[in-house]
C-alpha positions in Angstrom: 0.0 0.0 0.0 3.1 2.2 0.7 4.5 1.5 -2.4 1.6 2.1 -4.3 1.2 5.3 -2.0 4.9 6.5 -3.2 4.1 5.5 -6.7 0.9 7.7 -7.3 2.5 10.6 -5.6 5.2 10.2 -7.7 3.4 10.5 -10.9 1.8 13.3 -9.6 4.6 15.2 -9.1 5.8 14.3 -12.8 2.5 15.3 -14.0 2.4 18.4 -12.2 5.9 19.3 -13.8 5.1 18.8 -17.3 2.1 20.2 -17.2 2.8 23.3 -15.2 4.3 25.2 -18.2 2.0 24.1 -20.4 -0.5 25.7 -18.4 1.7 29.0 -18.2 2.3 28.9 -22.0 -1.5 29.1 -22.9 -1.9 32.3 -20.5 -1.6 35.3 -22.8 1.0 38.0 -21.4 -0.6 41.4 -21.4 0.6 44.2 -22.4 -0.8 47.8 -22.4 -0.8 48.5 -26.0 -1.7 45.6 -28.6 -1.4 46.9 -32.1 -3.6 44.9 -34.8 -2.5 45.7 -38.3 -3.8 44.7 -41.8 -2.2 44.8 -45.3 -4.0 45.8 -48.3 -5.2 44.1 -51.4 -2.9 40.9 -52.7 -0.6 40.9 -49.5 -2.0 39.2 -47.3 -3.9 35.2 -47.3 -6.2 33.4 -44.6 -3.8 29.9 -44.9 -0.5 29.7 -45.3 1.7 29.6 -42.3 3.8 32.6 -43.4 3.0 35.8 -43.9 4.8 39.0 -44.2 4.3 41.7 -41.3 4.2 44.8 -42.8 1.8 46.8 -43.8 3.6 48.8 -46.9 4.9 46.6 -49.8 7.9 48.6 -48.9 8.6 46.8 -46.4 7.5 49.5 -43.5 5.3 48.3 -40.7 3.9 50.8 -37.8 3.3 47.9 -35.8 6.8 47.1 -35.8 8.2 50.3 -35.5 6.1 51.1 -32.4 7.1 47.5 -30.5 10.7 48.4 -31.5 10.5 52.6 -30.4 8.8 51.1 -26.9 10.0 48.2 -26.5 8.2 44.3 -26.4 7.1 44.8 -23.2 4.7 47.7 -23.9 3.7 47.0 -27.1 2.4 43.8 -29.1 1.4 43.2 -32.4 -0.9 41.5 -34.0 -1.1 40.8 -38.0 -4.6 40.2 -39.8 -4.0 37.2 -41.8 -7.1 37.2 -44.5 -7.9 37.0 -47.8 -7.0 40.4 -49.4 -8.7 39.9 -52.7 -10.1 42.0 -55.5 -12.4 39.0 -56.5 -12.6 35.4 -57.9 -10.4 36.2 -60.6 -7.6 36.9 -58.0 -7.3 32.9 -57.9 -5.6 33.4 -61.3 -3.1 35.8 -59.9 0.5 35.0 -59.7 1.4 33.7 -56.3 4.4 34.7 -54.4 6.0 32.6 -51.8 4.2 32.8 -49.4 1.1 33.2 -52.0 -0.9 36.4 -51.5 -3.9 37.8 -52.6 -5.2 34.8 -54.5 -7.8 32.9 -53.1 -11.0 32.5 -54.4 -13.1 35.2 -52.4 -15.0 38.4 -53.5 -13.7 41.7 -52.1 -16.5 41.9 -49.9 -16.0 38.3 -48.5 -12.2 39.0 -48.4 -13.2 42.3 -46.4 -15.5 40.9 -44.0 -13.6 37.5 -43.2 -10.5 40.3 -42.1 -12.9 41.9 -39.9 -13.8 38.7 -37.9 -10.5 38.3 -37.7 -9.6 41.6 -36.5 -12.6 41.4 -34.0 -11.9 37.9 -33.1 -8.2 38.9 -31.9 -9.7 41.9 -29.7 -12.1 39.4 -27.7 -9.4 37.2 -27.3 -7.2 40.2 -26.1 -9.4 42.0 -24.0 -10.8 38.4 -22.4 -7.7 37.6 -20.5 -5.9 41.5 -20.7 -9.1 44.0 -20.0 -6.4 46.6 -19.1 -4.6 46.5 -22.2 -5.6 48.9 -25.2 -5.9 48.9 -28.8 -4.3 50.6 -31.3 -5.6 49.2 -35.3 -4.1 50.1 -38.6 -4.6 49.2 -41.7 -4.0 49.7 -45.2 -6.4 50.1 -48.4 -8.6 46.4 -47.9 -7.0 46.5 -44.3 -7.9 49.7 -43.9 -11.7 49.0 -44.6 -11.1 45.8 -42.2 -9.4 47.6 -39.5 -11.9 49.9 -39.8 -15.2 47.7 -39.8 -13.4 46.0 -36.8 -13.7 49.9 -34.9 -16.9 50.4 -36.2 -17.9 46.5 -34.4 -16.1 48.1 -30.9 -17.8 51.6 -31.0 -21.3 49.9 -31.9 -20.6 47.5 -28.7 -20.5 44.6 -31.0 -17.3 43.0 -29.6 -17.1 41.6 -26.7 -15.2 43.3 -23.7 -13.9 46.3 -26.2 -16.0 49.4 -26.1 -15.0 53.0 -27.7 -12.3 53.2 -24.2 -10.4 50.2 -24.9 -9.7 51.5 -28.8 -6.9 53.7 -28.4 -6.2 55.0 -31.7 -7.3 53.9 -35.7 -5.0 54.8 -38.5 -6.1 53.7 -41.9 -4.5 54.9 -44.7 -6.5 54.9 -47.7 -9.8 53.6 -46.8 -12.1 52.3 -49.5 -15.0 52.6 -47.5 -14.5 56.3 -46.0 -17.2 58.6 -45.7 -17.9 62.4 -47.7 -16.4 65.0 -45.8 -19.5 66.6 -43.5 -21.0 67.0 -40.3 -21.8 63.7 -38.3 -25.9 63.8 -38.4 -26.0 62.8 -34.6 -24.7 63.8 -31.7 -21.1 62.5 -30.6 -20.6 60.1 -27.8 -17.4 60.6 -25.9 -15.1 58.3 -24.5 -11.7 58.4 -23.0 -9.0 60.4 -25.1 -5.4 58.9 -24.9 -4.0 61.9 -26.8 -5.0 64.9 -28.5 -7.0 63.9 -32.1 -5.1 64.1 -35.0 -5.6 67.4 -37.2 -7.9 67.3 -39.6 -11.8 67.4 -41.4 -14.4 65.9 -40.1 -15.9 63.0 -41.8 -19.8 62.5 -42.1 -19.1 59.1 -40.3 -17.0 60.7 -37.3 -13.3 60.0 -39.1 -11.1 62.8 -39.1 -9.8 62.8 -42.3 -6.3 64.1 -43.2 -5.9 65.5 -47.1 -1.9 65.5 -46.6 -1.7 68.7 -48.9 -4.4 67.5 -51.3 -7.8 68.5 -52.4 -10.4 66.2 -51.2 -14.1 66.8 -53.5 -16.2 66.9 -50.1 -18.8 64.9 -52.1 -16.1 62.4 -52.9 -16.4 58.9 -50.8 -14.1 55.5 -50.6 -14.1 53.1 -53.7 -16.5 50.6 -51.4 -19.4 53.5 -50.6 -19.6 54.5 -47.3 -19.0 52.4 -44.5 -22.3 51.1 -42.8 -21.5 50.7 -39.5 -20.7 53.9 -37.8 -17.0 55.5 -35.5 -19.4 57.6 -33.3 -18.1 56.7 -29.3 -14.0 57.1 -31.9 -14.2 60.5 -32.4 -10.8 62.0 -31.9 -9.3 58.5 -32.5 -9.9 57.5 -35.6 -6.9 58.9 -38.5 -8.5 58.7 -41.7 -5.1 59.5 -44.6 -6.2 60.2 -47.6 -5.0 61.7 -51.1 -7.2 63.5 -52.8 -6.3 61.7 -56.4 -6.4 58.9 -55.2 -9.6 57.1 -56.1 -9.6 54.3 -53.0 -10.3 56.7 -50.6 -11.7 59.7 -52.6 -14.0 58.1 -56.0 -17.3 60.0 -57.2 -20.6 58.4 -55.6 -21.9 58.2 -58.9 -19.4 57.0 -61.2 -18.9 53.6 -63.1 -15.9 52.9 -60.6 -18.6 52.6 -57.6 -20.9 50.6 -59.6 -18.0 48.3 -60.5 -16.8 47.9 -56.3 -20.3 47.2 -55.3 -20.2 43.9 -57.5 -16.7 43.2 -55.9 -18.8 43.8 -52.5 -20.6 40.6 -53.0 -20.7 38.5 -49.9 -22.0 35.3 -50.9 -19.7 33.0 -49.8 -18.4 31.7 -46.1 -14.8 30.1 -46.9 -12.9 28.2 -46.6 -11.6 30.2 -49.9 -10.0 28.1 -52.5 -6.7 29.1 -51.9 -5.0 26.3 -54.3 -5.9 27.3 -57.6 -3.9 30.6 -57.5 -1.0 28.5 -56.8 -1.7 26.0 -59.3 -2.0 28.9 -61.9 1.4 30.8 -60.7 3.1 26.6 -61.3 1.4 26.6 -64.6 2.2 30.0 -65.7 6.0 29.5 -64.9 6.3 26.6 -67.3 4.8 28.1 -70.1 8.0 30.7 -69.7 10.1 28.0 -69.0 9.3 26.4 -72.6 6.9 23.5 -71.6 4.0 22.5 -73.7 1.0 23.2 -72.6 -0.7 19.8 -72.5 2.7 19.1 -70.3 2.4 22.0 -68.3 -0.8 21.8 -67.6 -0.3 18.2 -65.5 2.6 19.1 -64.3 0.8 22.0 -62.4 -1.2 19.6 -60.4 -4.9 21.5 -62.0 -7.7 19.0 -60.5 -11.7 19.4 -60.4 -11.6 21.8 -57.6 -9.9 24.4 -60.1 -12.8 23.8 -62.5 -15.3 24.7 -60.1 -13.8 28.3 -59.8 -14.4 28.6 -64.0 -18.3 29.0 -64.0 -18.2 31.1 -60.2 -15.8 33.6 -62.4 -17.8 33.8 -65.4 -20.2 34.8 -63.5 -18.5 37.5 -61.7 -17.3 39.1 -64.8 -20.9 38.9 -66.3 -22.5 40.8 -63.6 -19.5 43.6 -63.8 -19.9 43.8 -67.2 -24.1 43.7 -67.0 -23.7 46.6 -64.2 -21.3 49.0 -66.0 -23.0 48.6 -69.4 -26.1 49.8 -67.2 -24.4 52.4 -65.6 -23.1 54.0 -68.5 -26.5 53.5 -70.8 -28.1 55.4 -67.9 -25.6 58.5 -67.2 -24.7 59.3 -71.0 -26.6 58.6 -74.9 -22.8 58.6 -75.9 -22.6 54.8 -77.4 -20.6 52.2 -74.8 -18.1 51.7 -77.6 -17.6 55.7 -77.6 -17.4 55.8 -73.9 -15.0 53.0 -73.7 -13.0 55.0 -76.4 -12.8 58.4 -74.2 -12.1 56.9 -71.2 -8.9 55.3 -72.1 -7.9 58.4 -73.9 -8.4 60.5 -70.7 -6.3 58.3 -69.0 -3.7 57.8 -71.4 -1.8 60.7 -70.1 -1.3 60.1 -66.9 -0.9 56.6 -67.1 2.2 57.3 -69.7 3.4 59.5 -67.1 3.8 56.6 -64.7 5.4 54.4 -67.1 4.3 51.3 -65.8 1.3 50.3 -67.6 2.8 50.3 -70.8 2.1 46.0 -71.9 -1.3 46.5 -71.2 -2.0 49.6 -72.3 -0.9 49.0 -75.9 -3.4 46.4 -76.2 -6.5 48.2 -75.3 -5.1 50.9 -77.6 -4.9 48.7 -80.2 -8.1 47.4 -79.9 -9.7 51.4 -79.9 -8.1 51.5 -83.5 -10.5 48.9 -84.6 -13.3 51.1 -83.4 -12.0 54.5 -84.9 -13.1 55.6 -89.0 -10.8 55.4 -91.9 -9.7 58.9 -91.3 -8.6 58.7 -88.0 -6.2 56.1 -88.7 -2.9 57.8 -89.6 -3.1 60.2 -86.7 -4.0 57.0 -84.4 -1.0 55.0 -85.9 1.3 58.2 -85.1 -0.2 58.2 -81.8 0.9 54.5 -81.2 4.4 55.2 -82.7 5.2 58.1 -80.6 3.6 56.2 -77.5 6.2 53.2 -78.4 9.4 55.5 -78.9 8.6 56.9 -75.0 8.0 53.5 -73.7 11.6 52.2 -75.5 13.1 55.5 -74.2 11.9 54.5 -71.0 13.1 50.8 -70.7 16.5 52.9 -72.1 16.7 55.0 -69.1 16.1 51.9 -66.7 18.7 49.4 -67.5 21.0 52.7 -67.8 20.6 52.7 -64.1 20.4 49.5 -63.4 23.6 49.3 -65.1 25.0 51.9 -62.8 25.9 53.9 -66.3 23.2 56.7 -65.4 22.7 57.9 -62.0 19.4 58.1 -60.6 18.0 61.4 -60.2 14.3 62.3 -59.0 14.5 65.8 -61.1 15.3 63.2 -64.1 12.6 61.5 -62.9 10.1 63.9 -62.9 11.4 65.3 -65.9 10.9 62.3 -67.8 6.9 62.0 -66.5 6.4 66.0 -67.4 7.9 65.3 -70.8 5.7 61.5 -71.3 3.0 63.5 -69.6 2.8 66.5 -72.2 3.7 64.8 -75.1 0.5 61.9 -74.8 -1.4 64.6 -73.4 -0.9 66.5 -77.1 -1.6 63.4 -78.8 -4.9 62.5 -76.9 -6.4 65.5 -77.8 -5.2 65.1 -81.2 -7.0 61.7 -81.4 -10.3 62.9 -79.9 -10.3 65.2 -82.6 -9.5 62.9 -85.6 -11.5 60.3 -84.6 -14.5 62.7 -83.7 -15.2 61.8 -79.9 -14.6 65.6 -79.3 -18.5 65.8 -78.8 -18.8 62.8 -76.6 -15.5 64.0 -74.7 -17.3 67.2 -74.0 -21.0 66.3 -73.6 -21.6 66.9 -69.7 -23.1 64.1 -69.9 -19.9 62.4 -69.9 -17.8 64.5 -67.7 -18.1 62.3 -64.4 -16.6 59.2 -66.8 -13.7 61.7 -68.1 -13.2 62.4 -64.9 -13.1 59.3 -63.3 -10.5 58.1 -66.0 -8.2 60.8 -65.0 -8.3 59.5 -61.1 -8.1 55.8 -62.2 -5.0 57.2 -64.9 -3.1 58.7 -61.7 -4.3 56.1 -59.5 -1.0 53.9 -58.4 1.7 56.7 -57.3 -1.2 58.5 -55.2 -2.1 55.1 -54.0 1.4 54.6 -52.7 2.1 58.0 -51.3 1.4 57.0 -48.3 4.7 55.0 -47.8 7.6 55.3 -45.2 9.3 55.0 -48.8 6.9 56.6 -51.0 5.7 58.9 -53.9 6.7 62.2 -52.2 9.3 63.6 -54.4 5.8 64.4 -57.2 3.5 67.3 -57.6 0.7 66.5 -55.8 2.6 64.3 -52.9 1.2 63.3 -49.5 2.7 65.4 -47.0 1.4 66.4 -43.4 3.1 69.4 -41.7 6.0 68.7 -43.6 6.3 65.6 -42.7 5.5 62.2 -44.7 1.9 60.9 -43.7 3.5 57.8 -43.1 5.7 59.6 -40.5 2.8 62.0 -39.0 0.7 58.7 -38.5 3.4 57.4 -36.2 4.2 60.6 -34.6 0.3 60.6 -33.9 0.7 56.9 -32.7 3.3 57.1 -30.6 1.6 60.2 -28.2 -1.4 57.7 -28.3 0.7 54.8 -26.4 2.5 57.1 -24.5 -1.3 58.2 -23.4 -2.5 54.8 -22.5 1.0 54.0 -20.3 0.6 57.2 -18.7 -3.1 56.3 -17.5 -2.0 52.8 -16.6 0.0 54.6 -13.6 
């Protein structure tokens, strides 16, 4: 009986030593700031076990930069790990390692699986660290996750994280920000952490920073206002946004809307086929690599699953096309064909400014030739010719520097985008002339889709100005008080954790 006594105490005291720190491990250890952070579109996934940490393709992450200026014990992060798709047809993307942005989801499903996420991490958080506060940032789709994830707090919609336990939202670039107006209720307060950022008000309780840029008050994100409201955030949310930049800042009533509230589809629940995108990325790489295509297509591993993504995309690209052949039959008498025509030639300027567009771009301008008259012709084929000799001067320049046998300058750089900028901008005008689309280019009834093509033309380098590393050597740069916006966010961030350890004593 002794023995046996000895023997089961024994095992108990083994048992309590292995599974002791087990125990430990699974507690959470709090900290008083827990930044959750969320990349935009096609950098981020919902399966892989890798994923990058930053928030800027750049490689720039304010959730690292704040855990490194106050060290691990103050601050945490957390990353969103979620779909970040544009749509179905992101499945036929080309992966990366890890693969990003190319599962099988609509923008609205990518969007609201980040925001369970998001609000999934704050529960779990606040559940075992009610002391610890939040601080959320996000990016383009992560901004609009981040964001929804607030909007969930503020409305008392997560559990254990009210409008006092959000310490400060920064989204830069939010697709679903609100026109620039007064909030039609009155404001709830709740605790202040630092002073709110500088800014406009936003109709939805954002304060909303133009970084030196003109924001149309009337303007709203690419997704339509967000739903859910910030009221209990004011003062804490930092809404960045450049005014030509059409994620954050797109007409209510142009064919761009119309065309995000398709890609705001929610229809399906996951799990998101994540394979096929990397099936595709295989499949695509042996065709460069000089397989057949019979060969390459086994070799790529395609099975059923993959088919079943063929008829879902189909679809998806029927109802765009339905929806912005109805949109632009209702706004303008101009023919589609016309309007197609137009468009491309009101963004052809600044897109040739950017110099990065160029392989596409020569193919939709090849296929406006078919549509132009006899006469219009040799001024289009001109148009073409000059459009090639800048793209070849361009490619020049490039492996110039890449060479090291031309330095690289920013005034050369800008130099180069006036010049490709004026000269396109000559011949545009030239072509809406010959090919007589000067009436259609100048019926008001057209003047929200000319406009629209000039935001969508500019669209990538006002997209990225927001970057530790970004577009802020152009006209029309994001600056704040001098400062980058990337750099004013943090400033702005960092008094907001200084804030919260202050108050935790």
């Amino acid at each position: 009986m002794k023995r046996a006594t000895a023997l089961a105490l024994t095992v108990a005291l083994i048992l309590a030593t292995a599974v002791a720190p087990r125990a430990e491990a699974l507690q959470l250890r709090c900290h008083p700031v827990h930044v959750v952070q969320a990349a935009g579109s096609g950098f981020s996934h919902s399966w892989h076990p890798v994923a990058r940490e930053t928030l800027f393709d750049d490689a720039s992450s304010p959730a690292d930069d704040l855990q490194i200026r106050f060290g691990a014990r103050t601050v945490s992060t957390f990353q969103v790990k979620y779909p970040a798709s544009l749509g179905r047809f992101s499945a036929f993307g080309t992966a990366g390692v890890p693969p990003e942005g190319t599962e099988a989801a609509t923008y609205g499903e990518s969007v609201r699986y980040g925001r369970d996420v998001a609000t999934l991490e704050l529960e779990t958080v606040a559940r075992q660290c009610p002391s610890t506060r939040f601080i959320m940032v996000g990016y383009s789709q992560g901004a609009q996750v981040v964001g929804d994830a607030a909007a969930e707090a503020a409305a008392g919609r997560v559990h254990g994280v009210g409008p006092d336990q959000i310490a400060g939202v920064v989204m830069f670039s939010d697709p679903a920000r609100a026109r620039l107006a007064a909030p039609a209720e009155p404001e709830r307060p709740s605790r202040l952490y630092a002073r709110p950022p500088k800014g406009v008000r936003g109709a939805n309780y954002e304060t909303v920073v133009p970084g030196g840029t003109t924001i149309d008050p009337t303007f709203v994100g690419m997704a339509g206002t967000r739903t859910a409201s910030f009221n209990g955030l004011g003062g804490k949310i930092l809404s960045e946004c450049n005014g030509a930049d059409m994620a954050c800042a797109t007409p209510p009533d142009s064919v761009i809307r119309t065309l995000a509230d398709v890609a705001m589809r929610d229809e399906w629940t996951g799990p998101f086929n994540a394979i096929t995108g990397i099936r595709v990325a295989r499949f695509q790489q042996l065709l460069q690599d000089g397989v057949p295509v019979p060969e390459a297509f086994a070799q790529a591993g395609f099975s059923p699953i993959d088919a079943i993504l063929v008829p879902q995309l189909a679809l998806e690209l029927g109802e765009a096309f339905v929806a912005v052949v109805d949109h632009s039959r209702a706004a303008s008498p101009t023919p589609l064909e016309q309007q197609a025509a137009i468009a491309l030639l009101a963004a052809l300027p600044e897109l040739a400014k950017e110099g990065v567009a160029w392989p596409w771009l020569f193919q939709a301008l090849y296929a406006v030739r078919g549509l132009l008259p006899d006469a219009a012709v040799p001024a289009y084929a001109l148009a073409l010719t000059t459009c090639h000799a800048l793209e070849a001067a361009e490619r020049l320049e490039w492996q110039l520097q890449r060479m090291g046998a031309l330095p690289q300058s920013t005034t050369g750089t800008q130099r180069r985008r006036e010049v490709a900028q004026a000269a396109v901008s000559r011949l545009s005008y030239i072509l809406i002339d010959a090919s007589g689309l000067r009436p259609a280019y100048n019926d008001p009834a057209n003047a929200n889709l000319v406009a629209s093509a000039k935001i969508a033309g500019d669209f990538g380098p006002r997209h990225m100005s927001y970057y530790k590393l970004g577009y802020t050597d152009i006209p029309g740069g994001y600056r704040v008080d001098g400062q980058t916006g990337y750099d004013y966010a943090m400033g702005w961030l960092g008094d907001v954790v200084r804030g919260v350890v202050d108050a935790a004593g």
